[in-house]
C-alpha positions as CSV (number, residue, x, y, z in Angstrom):
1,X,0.0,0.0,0.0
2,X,1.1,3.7,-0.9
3,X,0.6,6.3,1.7
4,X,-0.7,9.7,0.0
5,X,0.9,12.3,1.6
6,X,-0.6,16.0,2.5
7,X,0.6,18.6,0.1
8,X,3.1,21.1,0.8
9,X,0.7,23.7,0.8
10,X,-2.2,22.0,3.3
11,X,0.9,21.0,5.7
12,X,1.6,24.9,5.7
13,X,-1.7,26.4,6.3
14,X,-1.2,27.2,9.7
15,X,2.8,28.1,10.0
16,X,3.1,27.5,13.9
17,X,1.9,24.2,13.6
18,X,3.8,23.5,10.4
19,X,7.1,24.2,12.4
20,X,5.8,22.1,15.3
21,X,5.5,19.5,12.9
22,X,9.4,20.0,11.8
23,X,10.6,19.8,15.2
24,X,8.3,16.6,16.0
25,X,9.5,14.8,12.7
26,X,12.1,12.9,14.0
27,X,10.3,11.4,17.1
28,X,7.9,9.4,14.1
29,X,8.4,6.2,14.1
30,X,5.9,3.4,12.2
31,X,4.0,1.2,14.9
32,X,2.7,-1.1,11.8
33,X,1.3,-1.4,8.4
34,X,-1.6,-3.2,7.3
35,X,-3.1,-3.3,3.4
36,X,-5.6,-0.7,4.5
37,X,-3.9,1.8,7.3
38,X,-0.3,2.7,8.7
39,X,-0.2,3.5,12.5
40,X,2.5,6.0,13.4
41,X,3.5,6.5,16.9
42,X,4.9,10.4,17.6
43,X,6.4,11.4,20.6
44,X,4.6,14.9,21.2
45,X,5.5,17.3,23.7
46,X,4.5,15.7,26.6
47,X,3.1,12.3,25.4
48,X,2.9,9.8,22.9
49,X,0.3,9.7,19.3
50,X,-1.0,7.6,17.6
51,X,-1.6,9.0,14.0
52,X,-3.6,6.4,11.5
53,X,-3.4,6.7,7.9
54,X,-6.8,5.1,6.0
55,X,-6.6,4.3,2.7
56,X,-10.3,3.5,2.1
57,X,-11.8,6.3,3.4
58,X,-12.3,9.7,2.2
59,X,-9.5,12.6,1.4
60,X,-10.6,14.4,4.2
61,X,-10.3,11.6,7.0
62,X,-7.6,9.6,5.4
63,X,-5.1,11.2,8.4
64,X,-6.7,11.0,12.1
65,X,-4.9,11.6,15.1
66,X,-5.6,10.9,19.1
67,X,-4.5,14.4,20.3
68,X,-6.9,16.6,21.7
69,X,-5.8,19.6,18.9
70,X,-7.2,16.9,16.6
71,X,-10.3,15.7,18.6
72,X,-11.9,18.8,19.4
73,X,-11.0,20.7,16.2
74,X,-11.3,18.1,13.6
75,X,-8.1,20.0,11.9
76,X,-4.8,18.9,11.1
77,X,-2.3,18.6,13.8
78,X,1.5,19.1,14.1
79,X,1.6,15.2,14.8
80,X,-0.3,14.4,11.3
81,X,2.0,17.0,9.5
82,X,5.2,15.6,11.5
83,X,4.2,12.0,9.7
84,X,3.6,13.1,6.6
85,X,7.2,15.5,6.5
86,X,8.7,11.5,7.5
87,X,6.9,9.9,4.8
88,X,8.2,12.1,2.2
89,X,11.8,12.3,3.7
């Protein structure tokens, strides 16, 4: 399976969390693949996230994350930009 990545320009809508995500990029580490989603575990801040990337579903939910940024927003987070700057390094 092929992971889509973000584009550039929706992982730098919002710049402070767009640098967040730089900074957090090399604490990504794949948890594991299946032929329908990747887990990524990222070491945030204070605690650990699980991001999940879903093949099957739609554009829009295809990234998910277990932060409360994510959660309570519904927007992409630094930890769902910090996988996708991984994926494409």
């Amino acid at each position: 399976m092929e992971v889509k990545t973000l584009e550039d320009k929706d992982l730098k809508k919002d710049e402070k969390l767009y640098i967040k995500g730089i900074r957090l990029v090399n604490s990504v580490k794949i948890d594991y693949k299946t032929q329908k989603h990747v887990s990524f575990i990222v070491k945030g801040d204070n605690e650990l996230h699980n991001v999940m990337y879903f093949d099957e579903k739609s554009q829009d939910k295809k990234w998910q994350c277990d932060c409360k940024w994510y959660t309570l927003q519904n927007k992409l987070c630094s930890h769902i930009i910090a996988a996708n700057l991984a994926m494409k390094n």
